[in-house]
C-alpha positions in Angstrom: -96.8 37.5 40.8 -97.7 40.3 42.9 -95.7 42.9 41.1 -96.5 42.3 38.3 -97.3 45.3 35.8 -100.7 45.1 33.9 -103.2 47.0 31.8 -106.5 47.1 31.7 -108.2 47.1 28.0 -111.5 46.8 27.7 -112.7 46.3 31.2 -109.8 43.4 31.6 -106.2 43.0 32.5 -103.6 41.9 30.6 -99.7 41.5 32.0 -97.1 44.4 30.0 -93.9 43.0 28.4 -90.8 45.2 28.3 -91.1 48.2 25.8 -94.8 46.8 24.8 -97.0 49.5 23.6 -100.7 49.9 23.9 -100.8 47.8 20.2 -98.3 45.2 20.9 -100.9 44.0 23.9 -104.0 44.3 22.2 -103.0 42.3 19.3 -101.2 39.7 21.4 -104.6 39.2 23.1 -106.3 39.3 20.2 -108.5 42.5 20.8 -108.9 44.4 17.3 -107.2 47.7 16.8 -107.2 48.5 13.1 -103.7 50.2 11.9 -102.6 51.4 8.2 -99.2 52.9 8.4 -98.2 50.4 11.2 -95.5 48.2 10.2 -94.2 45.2 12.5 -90.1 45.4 13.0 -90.2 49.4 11.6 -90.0 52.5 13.9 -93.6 53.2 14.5 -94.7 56.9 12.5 -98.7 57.2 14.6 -99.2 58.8 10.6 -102.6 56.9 9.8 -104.1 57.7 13.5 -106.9 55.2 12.6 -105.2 53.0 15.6 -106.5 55.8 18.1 -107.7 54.6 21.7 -109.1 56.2 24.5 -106.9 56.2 27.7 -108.6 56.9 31.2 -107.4 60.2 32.1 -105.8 61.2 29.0 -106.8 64.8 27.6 -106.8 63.5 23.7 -107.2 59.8 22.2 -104.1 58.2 22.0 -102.4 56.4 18.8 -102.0 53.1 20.4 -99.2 52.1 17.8 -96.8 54.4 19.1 -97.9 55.4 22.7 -95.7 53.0 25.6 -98.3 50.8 28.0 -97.9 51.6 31.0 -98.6 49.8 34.3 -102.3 50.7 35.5 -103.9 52.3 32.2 -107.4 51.9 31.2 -108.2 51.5 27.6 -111.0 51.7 25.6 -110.8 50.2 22.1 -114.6 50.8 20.7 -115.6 53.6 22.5 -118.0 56.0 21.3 -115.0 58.7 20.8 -112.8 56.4 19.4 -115.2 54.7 16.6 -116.4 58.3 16.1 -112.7 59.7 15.5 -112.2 56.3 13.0 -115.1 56.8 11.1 -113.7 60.4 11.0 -110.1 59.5 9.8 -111.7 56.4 7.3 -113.5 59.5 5.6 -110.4 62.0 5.4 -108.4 59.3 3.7 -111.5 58.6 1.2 -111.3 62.1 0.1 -107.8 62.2 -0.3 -107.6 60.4 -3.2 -109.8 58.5 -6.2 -110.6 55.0 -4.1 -112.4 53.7 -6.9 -113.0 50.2 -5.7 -114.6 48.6 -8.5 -111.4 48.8 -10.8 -108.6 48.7 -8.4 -107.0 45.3 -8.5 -106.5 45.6 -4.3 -110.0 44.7 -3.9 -110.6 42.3 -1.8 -107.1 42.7 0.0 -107.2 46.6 1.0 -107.2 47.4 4.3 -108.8 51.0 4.0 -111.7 49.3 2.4 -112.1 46.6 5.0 -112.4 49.4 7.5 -114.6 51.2 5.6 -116.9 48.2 5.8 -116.3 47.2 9.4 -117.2 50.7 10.3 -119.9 51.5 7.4 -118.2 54.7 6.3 -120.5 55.4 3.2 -117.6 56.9 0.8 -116.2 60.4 0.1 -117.7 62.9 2.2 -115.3 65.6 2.1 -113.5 67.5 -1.2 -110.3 66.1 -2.1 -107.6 68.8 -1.4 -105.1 67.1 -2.9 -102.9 67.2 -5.6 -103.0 64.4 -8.0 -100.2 63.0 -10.2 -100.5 60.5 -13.5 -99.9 56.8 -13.1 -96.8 55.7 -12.8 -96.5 52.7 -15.2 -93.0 53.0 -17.1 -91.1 51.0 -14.7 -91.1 46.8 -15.8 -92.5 45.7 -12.5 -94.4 48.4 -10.5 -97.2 50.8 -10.9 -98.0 53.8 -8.6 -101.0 54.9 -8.6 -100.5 58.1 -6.7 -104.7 59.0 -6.3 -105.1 56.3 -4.1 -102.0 56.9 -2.0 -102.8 57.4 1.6 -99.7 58.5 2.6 -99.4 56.2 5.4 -95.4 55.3 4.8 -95.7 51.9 5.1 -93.9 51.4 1.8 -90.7 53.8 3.0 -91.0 52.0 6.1 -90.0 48.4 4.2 -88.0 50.1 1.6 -85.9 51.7 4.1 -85.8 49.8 7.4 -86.5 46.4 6.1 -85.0 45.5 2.4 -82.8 48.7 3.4 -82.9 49.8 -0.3 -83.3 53.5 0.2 -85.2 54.0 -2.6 -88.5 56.2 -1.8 -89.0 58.8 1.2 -92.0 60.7 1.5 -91.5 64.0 -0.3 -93.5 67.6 -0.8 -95.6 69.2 1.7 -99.1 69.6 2.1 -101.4 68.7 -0.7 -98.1 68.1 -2.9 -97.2 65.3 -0.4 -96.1 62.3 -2.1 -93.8 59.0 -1.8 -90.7 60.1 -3.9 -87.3 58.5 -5.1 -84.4 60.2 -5.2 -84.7 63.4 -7.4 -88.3 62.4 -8.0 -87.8 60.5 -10.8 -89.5 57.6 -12.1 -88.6 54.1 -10.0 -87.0 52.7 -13.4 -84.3 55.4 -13.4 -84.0 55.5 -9.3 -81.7 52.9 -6.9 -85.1 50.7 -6.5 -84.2 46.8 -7.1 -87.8 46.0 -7.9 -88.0 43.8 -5.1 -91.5 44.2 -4.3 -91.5 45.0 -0.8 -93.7 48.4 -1.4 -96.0 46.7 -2.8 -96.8 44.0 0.2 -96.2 46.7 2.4 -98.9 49.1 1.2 -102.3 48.5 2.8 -104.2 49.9 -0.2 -104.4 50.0 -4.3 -101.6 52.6 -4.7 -99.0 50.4 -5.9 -99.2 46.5 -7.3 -97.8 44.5 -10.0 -97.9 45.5 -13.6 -99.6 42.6 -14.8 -102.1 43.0 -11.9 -105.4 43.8 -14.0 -104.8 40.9 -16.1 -105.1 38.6 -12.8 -107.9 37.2 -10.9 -108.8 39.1 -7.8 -107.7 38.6 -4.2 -111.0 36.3 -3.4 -110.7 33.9 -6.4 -107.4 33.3 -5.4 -106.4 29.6 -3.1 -103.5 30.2 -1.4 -100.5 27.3 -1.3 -97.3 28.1 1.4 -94.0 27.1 0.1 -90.1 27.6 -0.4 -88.4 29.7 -2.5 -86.1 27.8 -4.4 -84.0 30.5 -6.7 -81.5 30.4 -3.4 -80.3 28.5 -0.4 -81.8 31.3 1.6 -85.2 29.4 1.8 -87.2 32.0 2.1 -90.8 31.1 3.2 -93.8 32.5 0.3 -97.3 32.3 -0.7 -98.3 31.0 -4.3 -101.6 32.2 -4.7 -103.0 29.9 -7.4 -106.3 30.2 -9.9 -106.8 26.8 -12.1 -103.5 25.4 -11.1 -101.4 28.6 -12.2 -99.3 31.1 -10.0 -101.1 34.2 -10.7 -98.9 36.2 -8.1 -96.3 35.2 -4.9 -96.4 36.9 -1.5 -93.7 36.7 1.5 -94.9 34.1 4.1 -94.0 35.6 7.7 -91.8 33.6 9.4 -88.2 32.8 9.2 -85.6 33.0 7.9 -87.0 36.1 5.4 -90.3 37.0 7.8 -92.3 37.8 4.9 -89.7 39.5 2.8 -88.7 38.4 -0.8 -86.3 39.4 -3.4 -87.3 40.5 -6.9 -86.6 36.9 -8.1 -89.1 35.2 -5.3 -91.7 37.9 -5.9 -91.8 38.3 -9.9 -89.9 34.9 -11.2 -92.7 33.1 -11.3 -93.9 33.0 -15.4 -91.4 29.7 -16.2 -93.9 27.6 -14.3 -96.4 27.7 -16.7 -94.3 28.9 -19.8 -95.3 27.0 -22.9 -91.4 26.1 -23.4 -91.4 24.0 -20.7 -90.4 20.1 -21.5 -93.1 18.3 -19.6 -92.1 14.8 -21.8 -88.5 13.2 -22.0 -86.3 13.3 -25.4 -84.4 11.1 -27.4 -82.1 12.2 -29.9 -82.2 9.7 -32.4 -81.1 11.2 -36.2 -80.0 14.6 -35.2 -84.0 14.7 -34.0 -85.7 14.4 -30.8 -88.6 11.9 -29.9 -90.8 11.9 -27.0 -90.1 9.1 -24.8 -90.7 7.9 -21.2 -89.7 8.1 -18.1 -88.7 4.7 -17.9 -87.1 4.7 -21.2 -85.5 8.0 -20.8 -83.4 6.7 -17.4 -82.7 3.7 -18.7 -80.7 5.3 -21.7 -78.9 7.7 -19.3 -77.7 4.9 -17.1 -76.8 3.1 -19.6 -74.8 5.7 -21.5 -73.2 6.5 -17.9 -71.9 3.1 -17.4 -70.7 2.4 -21.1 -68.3 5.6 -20.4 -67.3 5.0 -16.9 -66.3 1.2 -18.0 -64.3 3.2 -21.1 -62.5 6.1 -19.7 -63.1 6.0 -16.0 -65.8 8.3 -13.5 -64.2 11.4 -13.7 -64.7 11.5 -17.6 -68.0 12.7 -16.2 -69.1 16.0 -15.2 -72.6 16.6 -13.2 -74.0 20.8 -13.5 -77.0 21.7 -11.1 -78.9 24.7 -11.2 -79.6 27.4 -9.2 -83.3 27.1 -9.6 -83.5 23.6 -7.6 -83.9 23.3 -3.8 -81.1 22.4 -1.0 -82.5 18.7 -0.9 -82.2 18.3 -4.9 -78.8 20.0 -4.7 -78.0 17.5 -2.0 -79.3 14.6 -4.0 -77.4 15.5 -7.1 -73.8 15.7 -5.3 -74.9 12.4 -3.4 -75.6 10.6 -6.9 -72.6 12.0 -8.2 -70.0 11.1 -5.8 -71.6 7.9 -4.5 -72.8 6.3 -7.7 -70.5 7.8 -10.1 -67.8 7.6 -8.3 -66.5 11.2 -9.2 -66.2 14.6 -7.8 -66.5 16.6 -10.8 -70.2 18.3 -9.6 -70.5 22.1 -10.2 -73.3 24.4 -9.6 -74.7 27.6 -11.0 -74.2 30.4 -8.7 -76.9 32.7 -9.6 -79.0 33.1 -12.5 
């Protein structure tokens, strides 16, 4: 189409969408810009400026995550200036804090030190200015670490504009800066829900599960996409697995939750391998249980069905589902009931 509007990144063209931004046309093109506080479906903050890009005519590089495109600009994503100003910004954020990549259980899966790498920024260069505050690690859930905090906002951004908790804000000024709740009090005594968002959210080691150091790492990890089954939501998740064990769950993004989970998807995950798990059937025989089979286990139960339908009719039987099965079991369940024992007495636990 002749008037059509286009950009020019890298030496080529590329057609402009309606509100696109310099970002939101690289990375639909697939040309690399590297981001830290962006956040997809959030107001974009420019906080991180590691997505900086050079614009033809511009007097200053430009934070691509926030700055409109526009029909006719020339980009450069890898110039000299801009890999100089990264390199810059990867070694500011370094020095902010105690990035001590060895220990931190983000290893693997942080984003500062992938960049780091990618643009072979050697480590702190400058003296941390500032301040530092003790681990956060009284809450059931979450720890902050505030010393690796980059302040990017990422994790008020899902807090706030995605899971619309309200929980945190970024707080203090200067080297005192820091991700706050209400009152600044510890996230067990704020309005946090423990939902987990933050901790997807942030792009670094400053907050992760509490059980985190006791897991394999990111890289030992096989990842297995699935359903969430604790509601009929279906929201889409990541099991990431290590010798056929959930070590931690992630939000898979697409719909209907695009990536986001509740404190149940995220942390409900121990019953799967909880030693108090029946994996054989039972018999009560003596006022004690037996293991038994499959085979012999069903055949009782439909035996014991029929010898009370044939003695005081179907709806002397009740059927109770749970809450923790999916749609299609659900579905099953009130099929068997109604269809093969002829009743309507089938109930279901809301919530657990």
């Amino acid at each position: 189409m002749k008037n059509e509007k286009t950009i020019i990144i890298n030496g080529n063209p590329f057609p402009l969408r309606s509100k696109d931004t310099i970002l939101d046309v690289a990375k639909r093109n697939g040309i690399f810009i590297p981001t830290l506080c962006h956040l997809k479906e959030t107001t974009p903050t420019g906080a991180c400026r590691i997505c900086m890009v050079e614009v033809k005519g511009a007097r200053s590089l430009v934070a691509s995550c926030a700055a409109p495109a526009m029909d006719g600009m020339d980009i450069q994503t890898e110039s000299p200036e801009v890999v100089k100003s990264r390199k810059l910004t990867i070694s500011l954020l370094l020095s902010s804090g105690h990035h001590d990549c060895l220990l931190c259980p983000a290893t693997g899966d942080c984003v500062l030190q992938q960049l780091a790498y990618r643009y072979k920024v050697p480590g702190t260069q400058f003296e941390a200015s500032r301040a530092r505050y003790p681990l956060e690690n009284v809450n059931p859930f979450i720890i902050r670490d505030f010393s690796k905090c980059i302040l990017c906002g990422r994790c008020v951004q899902a807090c706030n504009d995605i899971q619309v908790n309200n929980a945190i804000d970024l707080g203090y000024r200067g080297a005192a800066a820091k991700v706050i709740t209400a009152g600044d009090r510890p996230l067990k005594d704020s309005d946090c829900v423990f939902c987990g968002e933050c901790i997807q959210a942030c792009p670094v080691g400053a907050l992760y599960p509490k059980d985190a150091l006791d897991k394999p790492r990111y890289g030992e990890l096989e990842k297995v996409k699935t359903t969430c089954s604790y509601c009929g939501v279906g929201c889409q998740m990541n099991l990431h697995i290590k010798d056929n064990v959930v070590q931690k769950i992630t939000g898979f993004n697409s719909a209907p939750n695009n990536g986001s989970l509740c404190v149940k998807g995220r942390f409900g995950y121990d019953f799967i391998a909880s030693e108090e798990r029946l994996t054989t059937p039972l018999i009560k025989e003596k006022g004690e249980f037996r293991k038994a089979s499959w085979d012999e286990a069903l055949a009782l139960v439909a035996a014991k069905f029929t010898q009370i339908q044939k003695k005081h009719g179907s709806d002397s039987i009740g059927v109770l589902t749970s809450a923790r099965m999916t749609n299609e079991d659900n579905y099953i369940s009130q099929k068997f009931t109604r269809a093969v024992l002829k009743t309507n007495n089938i109930d279901h636990c809301a919530r657990l």
